[in-house]
Short mmCIF file of the C-alpha atoms (twelve columns), coordinates in Angstrom:
data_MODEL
# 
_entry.id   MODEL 
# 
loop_
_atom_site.group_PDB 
_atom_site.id 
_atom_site.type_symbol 
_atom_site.label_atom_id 
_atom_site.label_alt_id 
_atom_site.label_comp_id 
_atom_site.label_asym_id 
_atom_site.label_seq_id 
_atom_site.Cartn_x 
_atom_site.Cartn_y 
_atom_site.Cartn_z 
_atom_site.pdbx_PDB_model_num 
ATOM 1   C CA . UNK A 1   -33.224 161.467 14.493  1 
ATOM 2   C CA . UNK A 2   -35.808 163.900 13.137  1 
ATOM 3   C CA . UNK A 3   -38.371 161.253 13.115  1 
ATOM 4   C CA . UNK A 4   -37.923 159.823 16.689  1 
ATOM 5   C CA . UNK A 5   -38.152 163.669 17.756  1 
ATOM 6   C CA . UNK A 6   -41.083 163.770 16.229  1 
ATOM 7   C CA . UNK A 7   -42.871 160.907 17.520  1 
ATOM 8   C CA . UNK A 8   -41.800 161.629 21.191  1 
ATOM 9   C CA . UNK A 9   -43.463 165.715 20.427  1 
ATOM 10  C CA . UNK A 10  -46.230 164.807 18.879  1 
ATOM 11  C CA . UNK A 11  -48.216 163.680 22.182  1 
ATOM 12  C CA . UNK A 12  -46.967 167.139 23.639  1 
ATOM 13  C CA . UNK A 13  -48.132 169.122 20.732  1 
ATOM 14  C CA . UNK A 14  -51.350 167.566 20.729  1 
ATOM 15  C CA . UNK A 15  -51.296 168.126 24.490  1 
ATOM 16  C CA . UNK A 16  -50.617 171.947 24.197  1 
ATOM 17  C CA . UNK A 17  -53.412 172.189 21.518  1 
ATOM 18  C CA . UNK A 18  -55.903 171.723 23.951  1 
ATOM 19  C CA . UNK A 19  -54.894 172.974 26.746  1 
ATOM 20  C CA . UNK A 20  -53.907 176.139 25.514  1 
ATOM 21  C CA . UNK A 21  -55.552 179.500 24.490  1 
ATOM 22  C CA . UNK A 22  -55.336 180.135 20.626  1 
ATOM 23  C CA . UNK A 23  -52.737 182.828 21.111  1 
ATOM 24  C CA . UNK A 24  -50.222 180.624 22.563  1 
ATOM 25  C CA . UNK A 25  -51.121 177.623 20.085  1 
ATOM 26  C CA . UNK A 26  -49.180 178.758 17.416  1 
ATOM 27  C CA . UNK A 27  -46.110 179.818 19.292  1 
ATOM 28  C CA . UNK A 28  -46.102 176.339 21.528  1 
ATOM 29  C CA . UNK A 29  -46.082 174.877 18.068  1 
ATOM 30  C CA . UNK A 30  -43.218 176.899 16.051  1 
ATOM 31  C CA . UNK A 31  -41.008 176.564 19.537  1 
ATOM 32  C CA . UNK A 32  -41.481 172.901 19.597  1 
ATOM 33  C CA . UNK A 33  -39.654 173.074 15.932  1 
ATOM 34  C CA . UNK A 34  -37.546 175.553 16.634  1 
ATOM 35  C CA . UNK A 35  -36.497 172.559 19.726  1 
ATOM 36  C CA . UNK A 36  -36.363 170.114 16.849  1 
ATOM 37  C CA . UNK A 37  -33.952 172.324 15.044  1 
ATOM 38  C CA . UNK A 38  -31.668 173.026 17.830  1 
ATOM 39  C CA . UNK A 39  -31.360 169.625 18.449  1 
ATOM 40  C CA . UNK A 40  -30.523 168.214 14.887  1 
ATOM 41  C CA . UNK A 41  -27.670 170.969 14.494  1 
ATOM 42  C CA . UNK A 42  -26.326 170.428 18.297  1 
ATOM 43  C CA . UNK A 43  -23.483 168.256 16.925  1 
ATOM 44  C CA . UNK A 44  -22.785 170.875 14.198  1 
ATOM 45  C CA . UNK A 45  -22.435 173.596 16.523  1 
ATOM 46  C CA . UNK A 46  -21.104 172.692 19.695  1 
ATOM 47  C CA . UNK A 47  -17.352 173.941 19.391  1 
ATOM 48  C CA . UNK A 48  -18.928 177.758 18.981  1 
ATOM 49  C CA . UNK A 49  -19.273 179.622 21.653  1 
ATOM 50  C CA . UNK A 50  -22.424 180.968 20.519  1 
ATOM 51  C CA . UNK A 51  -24.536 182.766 23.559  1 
ATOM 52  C CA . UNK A 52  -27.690 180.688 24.742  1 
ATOM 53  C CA . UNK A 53  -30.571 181.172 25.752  1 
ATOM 54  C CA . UNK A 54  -30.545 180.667 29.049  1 
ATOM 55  C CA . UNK A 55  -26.489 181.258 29.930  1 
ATOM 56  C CA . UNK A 56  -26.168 184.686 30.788  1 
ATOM 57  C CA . UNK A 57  -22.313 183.820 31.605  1 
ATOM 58  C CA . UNK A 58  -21.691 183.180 27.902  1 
ATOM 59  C CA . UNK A 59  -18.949 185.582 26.379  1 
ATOM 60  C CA . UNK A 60  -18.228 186.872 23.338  1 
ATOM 61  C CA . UNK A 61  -19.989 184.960 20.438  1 
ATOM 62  C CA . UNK A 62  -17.624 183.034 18.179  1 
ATOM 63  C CA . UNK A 63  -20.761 182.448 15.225  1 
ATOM 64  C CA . UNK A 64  -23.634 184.637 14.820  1 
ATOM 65  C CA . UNK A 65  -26.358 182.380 13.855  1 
ATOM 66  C CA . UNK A 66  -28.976 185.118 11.907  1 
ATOM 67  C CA . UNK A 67  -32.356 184.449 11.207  1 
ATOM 68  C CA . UNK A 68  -33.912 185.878 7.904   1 
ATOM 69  C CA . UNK A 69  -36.478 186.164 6.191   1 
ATOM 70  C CA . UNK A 70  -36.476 186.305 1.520   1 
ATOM 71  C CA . UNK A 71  -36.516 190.009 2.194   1 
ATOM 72  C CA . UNK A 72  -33.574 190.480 3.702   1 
ATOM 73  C CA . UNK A 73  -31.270 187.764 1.546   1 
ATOM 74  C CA . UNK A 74  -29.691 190.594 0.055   1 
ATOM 75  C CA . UNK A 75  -27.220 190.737 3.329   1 
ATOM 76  C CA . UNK A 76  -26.953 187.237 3.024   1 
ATOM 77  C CA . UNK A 77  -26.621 186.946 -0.881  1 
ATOM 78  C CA . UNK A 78  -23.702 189.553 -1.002  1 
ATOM 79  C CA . UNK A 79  -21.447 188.007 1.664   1 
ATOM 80  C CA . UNK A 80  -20.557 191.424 3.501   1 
ATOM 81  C CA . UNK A 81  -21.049 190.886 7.149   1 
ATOM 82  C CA . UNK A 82  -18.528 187.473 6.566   1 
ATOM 83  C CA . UNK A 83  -16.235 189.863 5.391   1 
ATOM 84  C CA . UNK A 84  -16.693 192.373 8.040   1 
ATOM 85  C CA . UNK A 85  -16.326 189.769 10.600  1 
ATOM 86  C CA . UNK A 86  -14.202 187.053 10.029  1 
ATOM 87  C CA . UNK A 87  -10.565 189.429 10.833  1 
ATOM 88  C CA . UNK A 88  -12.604 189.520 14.326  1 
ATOM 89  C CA . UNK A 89  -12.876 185.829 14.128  1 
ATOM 90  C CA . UNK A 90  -16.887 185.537 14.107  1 
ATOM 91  C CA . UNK A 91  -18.187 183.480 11.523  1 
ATOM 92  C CA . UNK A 92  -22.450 183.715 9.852   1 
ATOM 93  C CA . UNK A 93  -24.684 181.071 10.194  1 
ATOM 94  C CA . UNK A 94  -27.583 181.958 7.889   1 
ATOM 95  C CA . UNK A 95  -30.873 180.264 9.190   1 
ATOM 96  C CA . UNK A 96  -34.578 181.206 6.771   1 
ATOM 97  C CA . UNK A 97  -37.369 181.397 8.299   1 
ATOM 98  C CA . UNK A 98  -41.068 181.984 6.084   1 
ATOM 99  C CA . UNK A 99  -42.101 184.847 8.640   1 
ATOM 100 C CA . UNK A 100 -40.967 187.091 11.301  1 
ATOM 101 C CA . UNK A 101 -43.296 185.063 14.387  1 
ATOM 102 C CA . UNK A 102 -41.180 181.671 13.120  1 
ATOM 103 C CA . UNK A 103 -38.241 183.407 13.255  1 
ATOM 104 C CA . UNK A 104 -38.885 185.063 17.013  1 
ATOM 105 C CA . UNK A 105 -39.441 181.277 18.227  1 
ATOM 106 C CA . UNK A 106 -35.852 180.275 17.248  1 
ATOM 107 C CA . UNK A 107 -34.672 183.568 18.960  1 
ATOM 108 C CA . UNK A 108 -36.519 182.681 22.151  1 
ATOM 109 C CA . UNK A 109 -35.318 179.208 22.490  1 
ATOM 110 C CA . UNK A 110 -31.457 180.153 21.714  1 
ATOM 111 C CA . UNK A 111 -31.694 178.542 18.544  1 
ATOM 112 C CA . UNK A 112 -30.502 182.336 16.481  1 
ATOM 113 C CA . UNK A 113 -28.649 185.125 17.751  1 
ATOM 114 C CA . UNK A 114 -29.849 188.040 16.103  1 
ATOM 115 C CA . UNK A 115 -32.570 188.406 13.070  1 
ATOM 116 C CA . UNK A 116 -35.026 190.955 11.494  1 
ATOM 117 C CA . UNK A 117 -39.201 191.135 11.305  1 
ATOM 118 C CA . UNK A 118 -41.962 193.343 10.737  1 
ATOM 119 C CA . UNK A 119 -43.387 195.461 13.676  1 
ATOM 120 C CA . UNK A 120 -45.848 193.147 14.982  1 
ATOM 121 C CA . UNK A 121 -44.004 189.485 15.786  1 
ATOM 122 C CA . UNK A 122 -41.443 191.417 18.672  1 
ATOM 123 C CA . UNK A 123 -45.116 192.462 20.673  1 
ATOM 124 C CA . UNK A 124 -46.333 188.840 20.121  1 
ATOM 125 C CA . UNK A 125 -42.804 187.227 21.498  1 
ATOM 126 C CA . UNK A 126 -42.530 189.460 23.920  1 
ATOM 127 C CA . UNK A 127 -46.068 188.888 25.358  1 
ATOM 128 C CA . UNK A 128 -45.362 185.210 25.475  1 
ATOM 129 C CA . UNK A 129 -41.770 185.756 27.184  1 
ATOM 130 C CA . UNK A 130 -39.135 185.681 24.610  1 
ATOM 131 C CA . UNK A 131 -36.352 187.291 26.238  1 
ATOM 132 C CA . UNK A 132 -35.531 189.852 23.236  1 
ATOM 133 C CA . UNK A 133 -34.321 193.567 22.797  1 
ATOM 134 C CA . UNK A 134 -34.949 196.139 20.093  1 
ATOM 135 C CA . UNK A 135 -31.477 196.960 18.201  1 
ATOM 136 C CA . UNK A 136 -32.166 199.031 15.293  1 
ATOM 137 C CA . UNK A 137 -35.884 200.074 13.184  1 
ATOM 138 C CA . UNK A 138 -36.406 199.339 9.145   1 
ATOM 139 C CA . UNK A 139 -37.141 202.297 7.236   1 
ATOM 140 C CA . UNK A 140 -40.846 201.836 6.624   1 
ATOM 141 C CA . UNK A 141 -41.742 200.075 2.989   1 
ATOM 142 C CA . UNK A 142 -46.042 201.123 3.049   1 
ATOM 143 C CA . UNK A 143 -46.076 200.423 -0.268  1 
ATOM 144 C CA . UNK A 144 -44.683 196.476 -0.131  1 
ATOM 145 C CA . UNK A 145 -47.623 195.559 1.798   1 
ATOM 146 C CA . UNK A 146 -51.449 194.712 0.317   1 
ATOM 147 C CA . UNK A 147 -54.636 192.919 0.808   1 
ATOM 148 C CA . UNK A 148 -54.690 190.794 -2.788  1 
ATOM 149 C CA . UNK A 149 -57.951 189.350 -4.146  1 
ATOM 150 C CA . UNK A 150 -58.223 187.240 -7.153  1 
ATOM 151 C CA . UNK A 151 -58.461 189.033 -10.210 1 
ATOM 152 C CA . UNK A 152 -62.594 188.268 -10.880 1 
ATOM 153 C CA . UNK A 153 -63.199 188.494 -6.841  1 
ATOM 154 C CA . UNK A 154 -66.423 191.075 -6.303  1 
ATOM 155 C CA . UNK A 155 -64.294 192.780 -3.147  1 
ATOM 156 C CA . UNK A 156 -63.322 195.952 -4.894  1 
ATOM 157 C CA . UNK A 157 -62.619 198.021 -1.560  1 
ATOM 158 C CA . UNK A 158 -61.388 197.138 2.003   1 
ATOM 159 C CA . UNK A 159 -65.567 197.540 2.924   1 
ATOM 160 C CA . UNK A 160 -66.181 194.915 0.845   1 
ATOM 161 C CA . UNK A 161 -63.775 192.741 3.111   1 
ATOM 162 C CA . UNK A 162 -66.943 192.395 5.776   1 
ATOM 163 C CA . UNK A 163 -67.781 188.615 6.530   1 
ATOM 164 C CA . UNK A 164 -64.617 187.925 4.260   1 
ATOM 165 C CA . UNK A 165 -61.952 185.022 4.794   1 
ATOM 166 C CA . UNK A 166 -58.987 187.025 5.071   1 
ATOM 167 C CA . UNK A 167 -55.435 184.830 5.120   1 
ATOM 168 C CA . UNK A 168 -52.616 186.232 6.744   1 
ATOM 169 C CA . UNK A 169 -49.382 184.774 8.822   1 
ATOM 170 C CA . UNK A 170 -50.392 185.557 12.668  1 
ATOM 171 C CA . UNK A 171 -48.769 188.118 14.403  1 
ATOM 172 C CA . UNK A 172 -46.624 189.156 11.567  1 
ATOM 173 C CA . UNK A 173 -46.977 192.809 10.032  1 
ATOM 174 C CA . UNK A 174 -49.686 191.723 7.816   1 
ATOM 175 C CA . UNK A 175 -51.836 191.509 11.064  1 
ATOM 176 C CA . UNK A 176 -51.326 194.595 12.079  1 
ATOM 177 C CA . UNK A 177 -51.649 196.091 8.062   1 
ATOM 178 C CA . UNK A 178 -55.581 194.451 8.114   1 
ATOM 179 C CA . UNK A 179 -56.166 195.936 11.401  1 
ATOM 180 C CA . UNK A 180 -55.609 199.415 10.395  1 
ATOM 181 C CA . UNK A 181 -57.448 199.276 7.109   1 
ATOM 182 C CA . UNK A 182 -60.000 197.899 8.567   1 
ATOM 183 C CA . UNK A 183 -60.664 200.715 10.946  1 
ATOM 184 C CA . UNK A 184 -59.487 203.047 8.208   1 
ATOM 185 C CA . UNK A 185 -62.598 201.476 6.258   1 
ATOM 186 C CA . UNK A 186 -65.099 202.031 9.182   1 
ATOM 187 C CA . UNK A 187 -64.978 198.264 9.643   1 
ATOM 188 C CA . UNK A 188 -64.159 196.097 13.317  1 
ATOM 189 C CA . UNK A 189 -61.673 193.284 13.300  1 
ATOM 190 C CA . UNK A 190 -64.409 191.332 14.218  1 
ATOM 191 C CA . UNK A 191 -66.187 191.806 10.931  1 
ATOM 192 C CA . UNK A 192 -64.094 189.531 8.990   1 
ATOM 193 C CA . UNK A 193 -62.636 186.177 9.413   1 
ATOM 194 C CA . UNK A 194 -58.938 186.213 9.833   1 
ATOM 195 C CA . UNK A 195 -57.607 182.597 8.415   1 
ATOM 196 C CA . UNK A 196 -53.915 182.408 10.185  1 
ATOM 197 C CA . UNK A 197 -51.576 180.844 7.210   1 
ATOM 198 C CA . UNK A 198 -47.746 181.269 6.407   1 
ATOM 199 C CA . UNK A 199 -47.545 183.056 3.259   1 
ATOM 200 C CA . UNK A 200 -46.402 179.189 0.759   1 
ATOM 201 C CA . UNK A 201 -50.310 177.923 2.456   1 
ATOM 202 C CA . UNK A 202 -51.838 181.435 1.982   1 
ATOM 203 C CA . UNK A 203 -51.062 181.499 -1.429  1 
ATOM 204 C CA . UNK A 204 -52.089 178.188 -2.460  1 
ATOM 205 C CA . UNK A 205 -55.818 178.800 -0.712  1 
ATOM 206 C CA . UNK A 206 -56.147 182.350 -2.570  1 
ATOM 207 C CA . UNK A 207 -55.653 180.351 -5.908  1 
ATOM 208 C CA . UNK A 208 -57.859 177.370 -4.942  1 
ATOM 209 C CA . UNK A 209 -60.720 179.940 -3.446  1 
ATOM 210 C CA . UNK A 210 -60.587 178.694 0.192   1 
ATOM 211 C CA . UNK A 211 -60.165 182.654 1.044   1 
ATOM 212 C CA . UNK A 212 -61.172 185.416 -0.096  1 
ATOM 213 C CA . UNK A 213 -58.209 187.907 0.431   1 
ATOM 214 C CA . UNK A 214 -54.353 187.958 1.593   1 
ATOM 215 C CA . UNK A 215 -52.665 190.404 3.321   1 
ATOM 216 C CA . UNK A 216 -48.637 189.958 2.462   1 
ATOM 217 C CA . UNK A 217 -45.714 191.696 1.785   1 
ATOM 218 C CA . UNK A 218 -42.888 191.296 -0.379  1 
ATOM 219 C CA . UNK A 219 -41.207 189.755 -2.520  1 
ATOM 220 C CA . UNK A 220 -44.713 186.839 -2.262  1 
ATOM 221 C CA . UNK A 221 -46.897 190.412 -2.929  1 
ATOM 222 C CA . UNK A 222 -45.139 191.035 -6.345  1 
ATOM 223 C CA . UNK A 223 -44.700 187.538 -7.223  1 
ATOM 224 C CA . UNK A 224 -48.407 186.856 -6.930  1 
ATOM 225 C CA . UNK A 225 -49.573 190.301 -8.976  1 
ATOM 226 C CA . UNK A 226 -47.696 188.385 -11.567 1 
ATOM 227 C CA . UNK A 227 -47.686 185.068 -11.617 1 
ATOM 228 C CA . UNK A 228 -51.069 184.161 -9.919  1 
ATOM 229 C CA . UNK A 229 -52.563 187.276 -11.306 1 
ATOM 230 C CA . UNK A 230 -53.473 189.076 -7.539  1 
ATOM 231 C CA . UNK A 231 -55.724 192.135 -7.514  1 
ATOM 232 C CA . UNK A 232 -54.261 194.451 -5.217  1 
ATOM 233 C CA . UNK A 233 -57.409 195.808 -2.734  1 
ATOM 234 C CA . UNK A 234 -55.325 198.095 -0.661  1 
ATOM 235 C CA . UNK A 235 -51.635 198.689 0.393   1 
ATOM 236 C CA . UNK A 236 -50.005 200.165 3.844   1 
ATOM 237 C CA . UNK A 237 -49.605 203.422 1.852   1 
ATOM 238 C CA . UNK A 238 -51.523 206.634 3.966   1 
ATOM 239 C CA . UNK A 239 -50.950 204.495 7.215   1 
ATOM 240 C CA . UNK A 240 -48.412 205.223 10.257  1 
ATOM 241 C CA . UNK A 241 -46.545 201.777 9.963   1 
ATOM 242 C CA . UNK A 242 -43.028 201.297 11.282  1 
ATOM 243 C CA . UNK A 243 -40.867 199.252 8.652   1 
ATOM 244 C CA . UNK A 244 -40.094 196.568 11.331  1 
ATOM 245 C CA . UNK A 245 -36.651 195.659 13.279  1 
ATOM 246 C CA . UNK A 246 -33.279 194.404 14.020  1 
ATOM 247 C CA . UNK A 247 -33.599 192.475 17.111  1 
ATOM 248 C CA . UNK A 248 -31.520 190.093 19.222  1 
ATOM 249 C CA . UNK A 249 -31.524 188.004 22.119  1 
ATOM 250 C CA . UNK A 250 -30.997 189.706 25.505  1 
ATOM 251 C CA . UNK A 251 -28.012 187.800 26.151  1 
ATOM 252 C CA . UNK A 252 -26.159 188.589 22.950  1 
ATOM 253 C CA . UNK A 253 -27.285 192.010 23.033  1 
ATOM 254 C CA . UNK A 254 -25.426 191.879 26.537  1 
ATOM 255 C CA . UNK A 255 -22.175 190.189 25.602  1 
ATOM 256 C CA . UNK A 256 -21.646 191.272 21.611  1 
ATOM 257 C CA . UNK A 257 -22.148 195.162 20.974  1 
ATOM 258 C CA . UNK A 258 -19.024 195.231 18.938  1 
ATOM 259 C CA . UNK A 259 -20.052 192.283 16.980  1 
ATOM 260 C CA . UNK A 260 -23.344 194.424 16.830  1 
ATOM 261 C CA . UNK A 261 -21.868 197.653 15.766  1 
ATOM 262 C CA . UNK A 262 -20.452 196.152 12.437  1 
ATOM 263 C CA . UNK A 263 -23.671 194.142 11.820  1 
ATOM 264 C CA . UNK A 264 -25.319 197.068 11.719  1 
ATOM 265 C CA . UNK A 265 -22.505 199.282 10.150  1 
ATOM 266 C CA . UNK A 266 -22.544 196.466 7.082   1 
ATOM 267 C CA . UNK A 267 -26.554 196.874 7.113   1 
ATOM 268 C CA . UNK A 268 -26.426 200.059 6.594   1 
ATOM 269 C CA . UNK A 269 -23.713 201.026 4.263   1 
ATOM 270 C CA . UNK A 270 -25.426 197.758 1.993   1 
ATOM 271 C CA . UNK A 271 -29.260 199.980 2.680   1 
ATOM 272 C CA . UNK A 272 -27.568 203.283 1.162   1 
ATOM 273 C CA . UNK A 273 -25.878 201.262 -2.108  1 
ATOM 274 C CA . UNK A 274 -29.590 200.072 -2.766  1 
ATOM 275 C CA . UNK A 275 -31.204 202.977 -2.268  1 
ATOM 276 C CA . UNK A 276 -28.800 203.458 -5.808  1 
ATOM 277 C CA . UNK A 277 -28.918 200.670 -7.343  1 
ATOM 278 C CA . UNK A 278 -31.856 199.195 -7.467  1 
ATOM 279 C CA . UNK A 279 -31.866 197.675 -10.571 1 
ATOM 280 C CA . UNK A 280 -28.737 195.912 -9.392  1 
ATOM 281 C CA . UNK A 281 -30.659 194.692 -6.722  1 
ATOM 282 C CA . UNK A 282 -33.217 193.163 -8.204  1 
ATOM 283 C CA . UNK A 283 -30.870 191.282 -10.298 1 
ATOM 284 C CA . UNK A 284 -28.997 189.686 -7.578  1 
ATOM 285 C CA . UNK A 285 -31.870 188.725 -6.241  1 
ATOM 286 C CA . UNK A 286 -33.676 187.781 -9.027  1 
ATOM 287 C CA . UNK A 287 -31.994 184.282 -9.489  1 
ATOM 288 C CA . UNK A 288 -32.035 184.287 -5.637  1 
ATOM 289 C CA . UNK A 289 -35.181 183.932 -5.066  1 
ATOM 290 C CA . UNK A 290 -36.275 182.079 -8.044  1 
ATOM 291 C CA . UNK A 291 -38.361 185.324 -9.231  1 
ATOM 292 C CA . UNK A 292 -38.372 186.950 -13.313 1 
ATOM 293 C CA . UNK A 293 -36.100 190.118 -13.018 1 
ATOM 294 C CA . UNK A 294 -39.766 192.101 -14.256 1 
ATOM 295 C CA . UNK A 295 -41.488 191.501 -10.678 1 
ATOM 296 C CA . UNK A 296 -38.769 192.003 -8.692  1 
ATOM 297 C CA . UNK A 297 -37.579 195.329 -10.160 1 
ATOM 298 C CA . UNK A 298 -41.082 196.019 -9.250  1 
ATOM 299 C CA . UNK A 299 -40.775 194.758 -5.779  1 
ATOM 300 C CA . UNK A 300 -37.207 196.275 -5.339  1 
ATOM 301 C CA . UNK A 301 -38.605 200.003 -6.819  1 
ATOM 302 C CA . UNK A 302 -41.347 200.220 -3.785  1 
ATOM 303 C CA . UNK A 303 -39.317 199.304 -1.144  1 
ATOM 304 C CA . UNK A 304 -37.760 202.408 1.490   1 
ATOM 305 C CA . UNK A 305 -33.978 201.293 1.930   1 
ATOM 306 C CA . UNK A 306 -32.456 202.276 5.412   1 
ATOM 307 C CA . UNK A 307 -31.826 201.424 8.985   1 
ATOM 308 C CA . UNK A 308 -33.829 203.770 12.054  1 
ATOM 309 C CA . UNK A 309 -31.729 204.543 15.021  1 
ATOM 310 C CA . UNK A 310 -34.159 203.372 18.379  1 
ATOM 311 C CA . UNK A 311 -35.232 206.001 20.248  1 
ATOM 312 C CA . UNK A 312 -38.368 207.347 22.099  1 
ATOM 313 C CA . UNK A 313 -40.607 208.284 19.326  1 
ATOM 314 C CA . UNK A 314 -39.900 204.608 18.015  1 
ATOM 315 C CA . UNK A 315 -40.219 203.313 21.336  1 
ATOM 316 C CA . UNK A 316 -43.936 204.787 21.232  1 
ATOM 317 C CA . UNK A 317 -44.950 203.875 18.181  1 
ATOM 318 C CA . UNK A 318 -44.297 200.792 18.698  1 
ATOM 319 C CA . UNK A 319 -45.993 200.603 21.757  1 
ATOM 320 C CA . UNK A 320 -49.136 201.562 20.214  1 
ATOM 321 C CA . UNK A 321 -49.344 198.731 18.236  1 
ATOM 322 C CA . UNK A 322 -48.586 196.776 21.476  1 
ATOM 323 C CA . UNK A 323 -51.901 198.644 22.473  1 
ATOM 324 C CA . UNK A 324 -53.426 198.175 19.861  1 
ATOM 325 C CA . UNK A 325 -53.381 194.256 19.837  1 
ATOM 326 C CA . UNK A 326 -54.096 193.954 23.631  1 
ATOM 327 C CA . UNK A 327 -57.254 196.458 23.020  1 
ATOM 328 C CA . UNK A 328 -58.048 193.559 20.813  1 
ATOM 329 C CA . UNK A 329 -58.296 191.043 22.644  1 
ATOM 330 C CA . UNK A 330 -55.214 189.321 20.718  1 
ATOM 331 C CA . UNK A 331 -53.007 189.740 23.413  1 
ATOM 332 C CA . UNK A 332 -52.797 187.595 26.683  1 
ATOM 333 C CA . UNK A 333 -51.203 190.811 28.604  1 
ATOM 334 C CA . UNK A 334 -50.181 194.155 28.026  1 
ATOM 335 C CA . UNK A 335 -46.417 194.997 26.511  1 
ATOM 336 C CA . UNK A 336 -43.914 197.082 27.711  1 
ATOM 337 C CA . UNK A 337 -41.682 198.013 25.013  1 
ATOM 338 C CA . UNK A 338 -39.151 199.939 26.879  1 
ATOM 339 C CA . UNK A 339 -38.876 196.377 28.835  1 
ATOM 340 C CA . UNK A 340 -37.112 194.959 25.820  1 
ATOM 341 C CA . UNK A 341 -34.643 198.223 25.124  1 
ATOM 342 C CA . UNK A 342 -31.695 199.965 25.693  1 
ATOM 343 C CA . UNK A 343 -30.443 202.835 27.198  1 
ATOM 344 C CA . UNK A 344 -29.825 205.721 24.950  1 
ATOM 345 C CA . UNK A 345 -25.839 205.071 25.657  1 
ATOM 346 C CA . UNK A 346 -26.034 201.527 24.579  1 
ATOM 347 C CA . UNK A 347 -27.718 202.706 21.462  1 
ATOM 348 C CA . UNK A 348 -25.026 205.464 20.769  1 
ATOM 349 C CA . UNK A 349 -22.407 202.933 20.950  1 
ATOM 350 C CA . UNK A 350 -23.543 201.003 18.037  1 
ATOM 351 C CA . UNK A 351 -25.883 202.616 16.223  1 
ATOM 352 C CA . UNK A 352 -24.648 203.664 12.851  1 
ATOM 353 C CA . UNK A 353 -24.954 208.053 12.271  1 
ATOM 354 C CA . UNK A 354 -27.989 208.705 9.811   1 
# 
């Protein structure tokens, strides 16, 4: 099935690809897999009554398919929003994705209910019409993000990025990390060459020397320090970044606060037993993830645990990075974020007290 899918896309994709401008490339792409996705797990699925995409008559969700990325498999590794849940009768469908822009395609095509990415993939989405709202901000982690060099590369500061092949995963927080050191450094985007890679391809061209630099996060920034030997150029620390967010699809946002409210309730009670046990963290996830217990204490001890209640100051920080992108050029249209919010009384019904 896969295969005839793919034959009968392939003339589309190749279509899109020229037809297209570059921002919409990738997304076009990712949706068209996201498509192939939706399709292959149709017959798996189709006694839920899981909301779509496009039915805005859809009631209360019977599965909550979540999209996540390796840093949040902690939720999924410790099995508490099943618990939480199933006396309601909602069951978890856990669906990975490698990045936050990968996982926003699935959310706009109906393919996942709810999920979580950095700051930068919801103004990318919502510029190319994914019909998504804000539900709840990630404490910010500056210190989990980095531009990594090889360990013999001459770049010993961000300046020394100028002319540079930089890889990164497009319109993920990574993006958005390079574009604020680079002005912190005195230096335009323009002055280096962003290579657009998901973070498996990024890491394989920093080790063969077909880049120069990646910006990443973790757990891939503490797994390359140590097992590819990464120089770390620069981290988020000393910058304003937001941590990222809990977002869903309009429709389920519309139809499942309830379900919402204990998603979030679990999230956060899970965020304060980490903030206290991080060693215990890092040794669930260890064997997880496939990653020696040394590097991901080390991952696990920089990142900020806990969830951000939206409000107005989030709402405008946020929508200076929107800003900041279309000032760019690397937008196709300006963002409202308060287009893809709440009002404050939907927020107070199911956002968990700080």
């Amino acid at each position: 099935m896969i295969n005839q899918l793919f034959q009968r896309l392939t003339p589309l994709l190749q279509r899109w690809r020229l037809l297209t401008i570059p921002f919409l490339g990738a997304f076009v792409t990712g949706l068209c897999i996201s498509l192939l996705f939706a399709a292959c797990t149709a017959n798996n699925a189709s006694n839920t009554s899981t909301v779509s995409a496009n039915n805005s008559n859809q009631t209360k969700a019977s599965v909550v398919r979540f999209g996540y990325q390796k840093s949040l498999i902690l939720l999924k590794s410790k099995g508490v929003l099943e618990k939480r849940l199933q006396p309601e009768g909602v069951k978890v469908q856990w669906i990975e994705f490698p990045a936050g822009p990968q996982l926003l395609e699935a959310l706009n095509v109906g393919s996942i209910d709810f999920g979580h990415t950095g700051e930068t993939p919801p103004i990318f989405a919502q510029a190319a019409g994914a019909a998504l709202i804000y539900i709840a901000g990630i404490a910010p982690s500056p210190a989990s993000q980095a531009i990594l060099v090889p360990q013999n590369s001459p770049v010993k500061t961000v300046a020394d990025l100028k002319g540079k092949k930089i890889a990164l995963q497009k319109a993920s927080s990574a993006h958005y990390l390079l574009v604020q050191l680079l002005e912190k450094a005195g230096l335009q985007y323009t002055d280096v060459q962003p290579m657009f890679l998901p973070p498996a391809d990024a890491r394989a061209a920093l080790v063969k020397g077909s880049i120069d630099a990646w910006a990443i996060w973790d757990p891939f920034f503490a797994a390359a320090e140590k097992s590819i030997n990464a120089r770390v150029v620069a981290t988020g620390e000393g910058l304003n970044k937001q941590g990222g967010y809990y977002l869903a699809s309009r429709n389920f946002a519309t139809n499942n606060k309830p379900t919402i409210k204990a998603i979030l309730e679990e999230i956060k009670a899970l965020e304060d037993w980490s903030n206290q046990n991080r060693d215990a963290v890092a040794e669930t996830l260890s064997p997880v993830l496939g990653i020696d217990l040394d590097t991901m204490k080390k991952a696990t001890q920089r990142k900020q645990f806990g969830v951000v209640p939206i409000d107005n100051n989030l709402i405008q920080v946020q929508q200076q990075v929107a800003d900041k992108f279309y000032e760019l050029k690397l937008l196709p249209k300006q963002v409202s974020i308060k287009e893809a919010t709440l009002a404050p009384e939907q927020y107070a019904a199911f956002t968990p007290k700080t």
